[in-house]
C-alpha positions in Angstrom: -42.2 2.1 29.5 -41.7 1.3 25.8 -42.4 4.8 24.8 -39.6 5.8 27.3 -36.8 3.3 26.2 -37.6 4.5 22.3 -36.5 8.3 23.9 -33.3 7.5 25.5 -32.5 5.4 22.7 -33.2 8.5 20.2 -31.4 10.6 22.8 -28.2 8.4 22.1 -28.6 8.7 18.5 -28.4 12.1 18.5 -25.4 12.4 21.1 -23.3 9.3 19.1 -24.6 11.9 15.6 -23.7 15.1 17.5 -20.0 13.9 18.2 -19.1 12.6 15.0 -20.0 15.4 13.2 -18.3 17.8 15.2 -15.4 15.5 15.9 -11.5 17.0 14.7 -9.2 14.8 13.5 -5.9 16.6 14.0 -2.7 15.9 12.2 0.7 16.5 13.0 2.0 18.7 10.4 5.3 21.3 10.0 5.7 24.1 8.4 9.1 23.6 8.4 11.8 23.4 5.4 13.2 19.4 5.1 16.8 19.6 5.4 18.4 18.1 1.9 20.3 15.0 2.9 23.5 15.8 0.5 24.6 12.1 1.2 21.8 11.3 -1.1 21.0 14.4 -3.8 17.6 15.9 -3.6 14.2 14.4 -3.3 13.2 13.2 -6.9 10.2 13.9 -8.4 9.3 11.5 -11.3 5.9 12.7 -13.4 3.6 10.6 -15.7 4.2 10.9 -19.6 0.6 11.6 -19.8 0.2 14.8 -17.5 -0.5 18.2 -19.0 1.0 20.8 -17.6 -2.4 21.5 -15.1 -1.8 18.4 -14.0 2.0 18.5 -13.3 0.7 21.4 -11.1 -1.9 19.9 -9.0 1.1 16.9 -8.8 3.2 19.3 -7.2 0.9 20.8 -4.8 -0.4 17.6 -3.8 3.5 16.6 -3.4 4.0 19.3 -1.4 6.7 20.8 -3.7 6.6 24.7 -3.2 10.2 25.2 -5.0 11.2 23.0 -7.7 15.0 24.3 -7.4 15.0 22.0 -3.9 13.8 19.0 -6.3 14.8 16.8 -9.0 12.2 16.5 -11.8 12.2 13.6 -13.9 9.5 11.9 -16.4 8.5 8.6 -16.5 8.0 7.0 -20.1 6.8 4.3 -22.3 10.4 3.7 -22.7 10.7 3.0 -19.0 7.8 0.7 -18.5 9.4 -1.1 -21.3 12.2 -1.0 -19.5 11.4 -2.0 -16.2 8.7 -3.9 -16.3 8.0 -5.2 -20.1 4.9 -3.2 -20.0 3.0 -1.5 -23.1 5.3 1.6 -24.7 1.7 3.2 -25.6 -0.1 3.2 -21.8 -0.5 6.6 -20.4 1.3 6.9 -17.4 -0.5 9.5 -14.6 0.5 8.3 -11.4 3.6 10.4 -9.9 5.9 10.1 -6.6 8.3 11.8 -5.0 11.1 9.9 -3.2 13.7 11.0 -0.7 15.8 8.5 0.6 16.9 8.4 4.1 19.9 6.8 5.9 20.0 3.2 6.3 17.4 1.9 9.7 15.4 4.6 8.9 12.7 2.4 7.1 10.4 2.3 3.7 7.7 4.3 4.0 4.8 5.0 1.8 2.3 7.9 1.6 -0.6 7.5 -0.8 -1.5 11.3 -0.8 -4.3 10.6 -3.2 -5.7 7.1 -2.1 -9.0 7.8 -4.0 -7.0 7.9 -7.0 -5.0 4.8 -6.7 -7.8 2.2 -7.1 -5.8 -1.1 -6.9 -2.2 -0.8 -5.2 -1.9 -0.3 -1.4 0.9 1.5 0.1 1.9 -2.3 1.8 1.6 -3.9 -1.5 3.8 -0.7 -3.0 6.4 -1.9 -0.1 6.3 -5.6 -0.3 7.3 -5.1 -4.0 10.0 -2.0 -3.2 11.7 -4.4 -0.5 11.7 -7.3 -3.7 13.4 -4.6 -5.9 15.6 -4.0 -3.4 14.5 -0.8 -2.6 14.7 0.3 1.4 14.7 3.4 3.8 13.2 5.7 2.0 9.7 7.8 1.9 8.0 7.4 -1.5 4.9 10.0 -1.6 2.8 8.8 -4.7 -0.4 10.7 -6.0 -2.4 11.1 -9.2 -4.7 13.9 -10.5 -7.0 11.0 -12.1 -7.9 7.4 -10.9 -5.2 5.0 -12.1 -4.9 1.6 -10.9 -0.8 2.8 -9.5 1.0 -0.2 -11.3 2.8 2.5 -13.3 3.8 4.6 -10.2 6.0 1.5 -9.7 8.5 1.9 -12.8 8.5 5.9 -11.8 10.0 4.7 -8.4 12.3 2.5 -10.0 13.7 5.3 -12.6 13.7 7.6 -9.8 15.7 5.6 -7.5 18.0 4.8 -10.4 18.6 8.5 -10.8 19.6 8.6 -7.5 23.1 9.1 -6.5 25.2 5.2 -5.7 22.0 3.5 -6.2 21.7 0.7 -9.2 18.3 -1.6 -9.6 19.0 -5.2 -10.6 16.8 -5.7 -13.5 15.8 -9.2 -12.6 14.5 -8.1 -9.3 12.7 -4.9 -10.3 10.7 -7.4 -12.7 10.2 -10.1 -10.2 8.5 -6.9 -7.3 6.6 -6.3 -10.4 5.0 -9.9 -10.7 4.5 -9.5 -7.2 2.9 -6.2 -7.3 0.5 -7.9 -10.3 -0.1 -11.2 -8.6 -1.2 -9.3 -5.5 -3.9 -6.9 -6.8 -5.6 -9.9 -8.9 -5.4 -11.8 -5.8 -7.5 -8.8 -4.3 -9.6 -9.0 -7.1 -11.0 -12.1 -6.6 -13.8 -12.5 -4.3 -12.8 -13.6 -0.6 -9.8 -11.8 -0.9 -9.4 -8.8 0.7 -5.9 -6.5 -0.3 -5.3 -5.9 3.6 -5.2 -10.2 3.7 -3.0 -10.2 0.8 -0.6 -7.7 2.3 -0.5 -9.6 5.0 0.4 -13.5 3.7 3.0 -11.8 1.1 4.4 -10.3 3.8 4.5 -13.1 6.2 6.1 -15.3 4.0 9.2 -13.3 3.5 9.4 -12.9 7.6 9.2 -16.4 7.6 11.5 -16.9 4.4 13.3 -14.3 6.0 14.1 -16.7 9.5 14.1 -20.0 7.5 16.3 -19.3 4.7 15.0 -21.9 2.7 17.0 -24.1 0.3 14.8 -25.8 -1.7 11.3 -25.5 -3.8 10.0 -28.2 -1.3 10.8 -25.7 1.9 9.3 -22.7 0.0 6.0 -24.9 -0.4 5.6 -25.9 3.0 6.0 -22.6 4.0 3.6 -20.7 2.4 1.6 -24.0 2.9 2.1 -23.2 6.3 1.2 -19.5 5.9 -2.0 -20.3 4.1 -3.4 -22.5 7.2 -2.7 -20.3 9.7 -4.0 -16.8 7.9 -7.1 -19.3 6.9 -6.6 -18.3 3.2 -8.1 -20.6 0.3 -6.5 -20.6 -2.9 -7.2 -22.1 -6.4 -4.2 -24.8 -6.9 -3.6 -22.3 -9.7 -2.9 -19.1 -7.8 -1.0 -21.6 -5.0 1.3 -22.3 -8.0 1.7 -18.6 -8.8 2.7 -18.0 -4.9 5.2 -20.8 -5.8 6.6 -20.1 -8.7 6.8 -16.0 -7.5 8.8 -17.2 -4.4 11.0 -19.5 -6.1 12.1 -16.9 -8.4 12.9 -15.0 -5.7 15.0 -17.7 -3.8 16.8 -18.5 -7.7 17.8 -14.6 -7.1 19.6 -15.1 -3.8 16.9 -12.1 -2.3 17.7 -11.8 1.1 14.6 -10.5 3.3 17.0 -11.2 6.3 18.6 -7.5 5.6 15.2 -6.0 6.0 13.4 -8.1 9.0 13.2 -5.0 11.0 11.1 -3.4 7.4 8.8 -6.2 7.2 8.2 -6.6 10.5 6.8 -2.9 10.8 5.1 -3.5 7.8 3.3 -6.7 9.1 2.1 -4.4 12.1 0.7 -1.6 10.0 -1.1 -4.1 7.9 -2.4 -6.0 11.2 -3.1 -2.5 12.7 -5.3 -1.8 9.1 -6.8 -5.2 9.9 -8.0 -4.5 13.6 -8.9 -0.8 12.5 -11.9 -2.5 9.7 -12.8 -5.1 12.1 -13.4 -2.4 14.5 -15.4 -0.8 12.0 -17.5 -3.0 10.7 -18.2 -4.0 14.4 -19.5 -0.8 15.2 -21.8 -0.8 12.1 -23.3 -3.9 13.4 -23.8 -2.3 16.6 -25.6 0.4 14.9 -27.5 -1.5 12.7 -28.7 -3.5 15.7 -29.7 -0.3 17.5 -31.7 1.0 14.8 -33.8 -2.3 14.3 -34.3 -2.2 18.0 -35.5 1.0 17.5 -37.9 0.4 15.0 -39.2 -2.7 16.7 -39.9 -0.5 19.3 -41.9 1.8 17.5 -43.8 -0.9 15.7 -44.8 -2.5 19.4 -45.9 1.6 20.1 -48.6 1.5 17.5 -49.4 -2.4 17.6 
């Protein structure tokens, strides 16, 4: 009877093995020309100071950008991440994008065509800190021939949405979504936090911000206090006091998340889509690490 049970439960293995290697994931995809939105100019195209010309290639393939006469190519600098972000003038800048904007309810969207690559920034982190900057429907494709940690791609999104036609960046707020890009990803960093989790409370708080429109440093406290207890986060009084002070600067600059409530609540889906998906996974892991020490148990009893 045991001998049996170890065959149909080798019998599944090779069924659940035989499906996912011969699974197809298909994608929709068109061949199809984009229309140029003349409204807006074309789609920009903003490059890393430190690409060689290979790379600018492989930029462009992976951007999808067959004809650069239907694009607007631009270079990002040390000047610019001066500029935009009091950065170093002397980092190399790899990571590129390519935005189009799109007419107002259509929604941010972000599209990390080289995910590999970007080892720190998540496309919800890139669009909690694009909503901050002000920055809203539009798709921002962003991709780098090397592994960067993205920050930079940030101040290429800026410059490019600058070069935009009837767009203009307020400085203050371009460097406060770039505080908040940097106080995310060392959040992530730290053990316990996950970048899906921090995603998530950043963004809650300004739905919540968003519904409250709060009037004081006391209200922005109890509501991220509030945020905190429910998503069963744990920060150091330290990085609490970051949170703080981030979201009081924000409230100093009159930001208004109420004009993109519709943005962030998308975005809070994705993220708790992201969430379920890598539960989901690392359920079915368990479930096939159980089976396998069933398996072998079985085949120890066999020979016992």
């Amino acid at each position: 009877m045991r001998l049996s049970s170890v065959f149909k439960g080798a019998l599944m293995l090779l069924i659940i093995l035989f499906f996912m290697n011969n699974t197809v994931l298909v994608k929709a995809s068109s061949n199809d020309e984009e229309s140029i939105n003349e409204k807006y100019g074309l789609p920009i195209l903003v490059y890393g100071e430190a690409l060689s010309e290979t790379q600018k290639d492989e930029v462009r393939k992976l951007l999808k950008v067959n004809d650069t006469s239907k694009v607007k190519e631009i270079t990002v600098t040390g000047d610019d991440l001066v500029h935009y972000i009091k950065g170093d003038r002397h980092s190399n800048m790899y990571s590129s994008a390519k935005i189009t904007r799109k007419d107002t309810g259509e929604g941010l969207v972000i599209n990390q065509v080289t995910p590999e690559n970007i080892t720190e920034v998540t496309d919800e982190m890139y669009a909690n800190a694009l909503l901050t900057a002000g920055i809203q429907d539009a798709v921002v494709d962003v991709a780098s021939p090397v592994k960067v940690s993205g920050h930079s791609a940030l101040v290429g999104i800026y410059k490019a949405y600058d070069e935009g036609k009837g767009t203009e960046l307020s400085e203050e707020r371009t460097e406060v979504a770039n505080e908040e890009l940097n106080l995310a990803t060392d959040l992530a960093k730290k053990e316990g936090m996950d970048q899906d989790k921090v995603s998530e409370l950043l963004t809650e708080i300004k739905k919540e911000i968003a519904e409250q429109n709060p009037a004081s440093k006391e209200e922005i406290e109890k509501i991220i206090d509030e945020k905190l207890k429910t998503l069963e986060i744990s920060l150091s009084a330290e990085d609490r006091q970051l949170l703080i002070d981030l979201f009081e600067k924000m409230r100093d600059l009159n930001i208004n998340f109420d004009n993109v409530k519709t943005q962030l609540e998308n975005l809070s889906q994705d993220i708790q889509k992201r969430i379920d998906e890598a539960v989901g996974d690392k359920g079915f892991l368990q479930s096939v690490s159980d089976f396998f020490k069933e398996l072998i148990d079985s085949i120890k009893n066999i020979f016992s």
